[in-house]
C-alpha positions in Angstrom: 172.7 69.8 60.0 175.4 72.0 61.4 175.0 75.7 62.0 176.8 77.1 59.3 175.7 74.1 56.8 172.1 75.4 57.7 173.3 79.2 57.6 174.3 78.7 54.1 171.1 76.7 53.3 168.7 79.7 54.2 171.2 82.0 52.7 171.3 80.3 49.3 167.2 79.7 49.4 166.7 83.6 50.4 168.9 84.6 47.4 167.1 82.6 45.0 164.0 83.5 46.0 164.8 87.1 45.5 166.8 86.0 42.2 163.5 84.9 40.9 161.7 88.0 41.4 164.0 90.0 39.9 164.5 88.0 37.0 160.8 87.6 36.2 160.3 91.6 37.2 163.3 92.5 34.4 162.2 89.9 32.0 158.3 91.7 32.1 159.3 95.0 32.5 160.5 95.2 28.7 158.0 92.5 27.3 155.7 94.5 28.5 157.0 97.9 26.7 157.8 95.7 24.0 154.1 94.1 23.0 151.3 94.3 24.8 150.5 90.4 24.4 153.7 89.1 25.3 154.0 86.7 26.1 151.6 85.2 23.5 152.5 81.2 24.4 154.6 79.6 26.7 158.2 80.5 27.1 161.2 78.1 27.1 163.7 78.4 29.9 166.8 76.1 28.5 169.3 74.1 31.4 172.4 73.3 29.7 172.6 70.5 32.9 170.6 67.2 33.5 167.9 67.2 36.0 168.4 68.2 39.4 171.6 70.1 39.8 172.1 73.3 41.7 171.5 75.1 37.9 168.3 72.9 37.6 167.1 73.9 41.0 167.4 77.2 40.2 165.8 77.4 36.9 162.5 75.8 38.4 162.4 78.5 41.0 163.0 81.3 38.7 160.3 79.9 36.1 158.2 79.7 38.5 158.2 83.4 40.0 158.2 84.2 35.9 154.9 82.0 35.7 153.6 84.1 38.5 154.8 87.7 36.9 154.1 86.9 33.1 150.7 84.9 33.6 152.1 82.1 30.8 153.9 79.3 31.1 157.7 79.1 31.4 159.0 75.5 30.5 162.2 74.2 31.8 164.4 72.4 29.3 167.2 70.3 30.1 169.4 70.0 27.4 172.3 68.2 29.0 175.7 67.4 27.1 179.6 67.9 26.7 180.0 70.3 30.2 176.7 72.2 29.1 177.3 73.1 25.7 175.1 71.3 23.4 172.4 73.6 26.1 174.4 76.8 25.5 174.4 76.1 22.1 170.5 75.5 21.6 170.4 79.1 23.6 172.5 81.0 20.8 170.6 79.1 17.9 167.2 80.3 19.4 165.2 83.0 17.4 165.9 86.1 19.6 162.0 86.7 20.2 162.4 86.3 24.1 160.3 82.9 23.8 163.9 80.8 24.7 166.4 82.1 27.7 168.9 80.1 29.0 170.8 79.7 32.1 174.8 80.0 32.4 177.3 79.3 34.8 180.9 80.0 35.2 181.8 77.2 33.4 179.4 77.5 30.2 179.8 81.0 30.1 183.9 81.0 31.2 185.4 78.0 31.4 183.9 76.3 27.8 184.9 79.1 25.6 188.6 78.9 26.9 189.0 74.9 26.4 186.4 74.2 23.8 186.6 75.6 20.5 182.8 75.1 19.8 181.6 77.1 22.7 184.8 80.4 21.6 182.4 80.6 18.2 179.4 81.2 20.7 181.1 84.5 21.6 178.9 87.3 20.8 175.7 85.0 20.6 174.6 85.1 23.9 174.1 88.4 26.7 174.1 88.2 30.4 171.4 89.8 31.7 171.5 88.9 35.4 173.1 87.2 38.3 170.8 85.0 39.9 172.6 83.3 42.7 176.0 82.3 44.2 176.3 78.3 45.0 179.3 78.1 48.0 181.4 75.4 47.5 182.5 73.4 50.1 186.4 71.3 50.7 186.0 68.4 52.8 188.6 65.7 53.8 188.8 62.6 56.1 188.9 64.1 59.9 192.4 61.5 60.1 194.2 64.1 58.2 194.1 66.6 60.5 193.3 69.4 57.8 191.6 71.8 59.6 191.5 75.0 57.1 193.2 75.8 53.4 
């Protein structure tokens, strides 16, 4: 593993981990003002993606350091489909009792709403509470072309 492929490994584990702990300290922190006994049963964490992709990833870390914070169960749910909307939809449907959260990314939250008319009526259903990571993205080509930078 190069330097800077390893760099940005550590980087991007380091920022979930912390990710995680801030999620599951904001999601508590009003529960806990909320209702004393929430959470009363285990709470669904929806991925608008199929099993293990960068989202995916992340949503097992952060329901884990909620498992740890909240002392119930946090259940990922993959709920794969056209770019991540049938998953984005399921989050707007859900009953807004904080027992179904959802994760977003720039293209379900961005990129759907501007090309898909389903996901524009979504607008106004869902609120972004926080930023949980930053995934680089990498350009590779062929070392024969000579492209050495953008």
């Amino acid at each position: 593993m190069s330097t800077m492929t390893s760099f940005l490994a550590r980087r991007t584990v380091v920022s979930t981990l912390c990710a995680a702990a801030a999620c599951a300290l904001l999601v508590a922190a009003p529960a806990a003002q909320a209702a004393d006994n929430y959470p009363s049963k285990p709470v669904k964490l929806i991925v608008p993606f199929a099993p293990g992709g960068s989202t995916d990833i992340v949503a097992r870390v952060v329901a884990e350091g909620m498992r740890a914070s909240l002392g119930q169960s946090v259940v990922v749910d993959n709920k794969a489909g056209a770019g991540g909307l049938l998953g984005t939809e399921t989050i707007a449907q859900s009953a807004p009792d904080g027992y179904t959260i959802g994760m977003a990314t720039v293209s379900t939250a961005t990129v759907n709403p501007s090309i898909f008319t389903r996901a524009a009526k979504l607008e106004g259903k869902l609120v972004p509470v926080v930023k949980l990571v930053t995934v680089p993205s990498v350009y590779m080509v062929h070392p024969s072309m000579g492209v050495k930078d953008f």
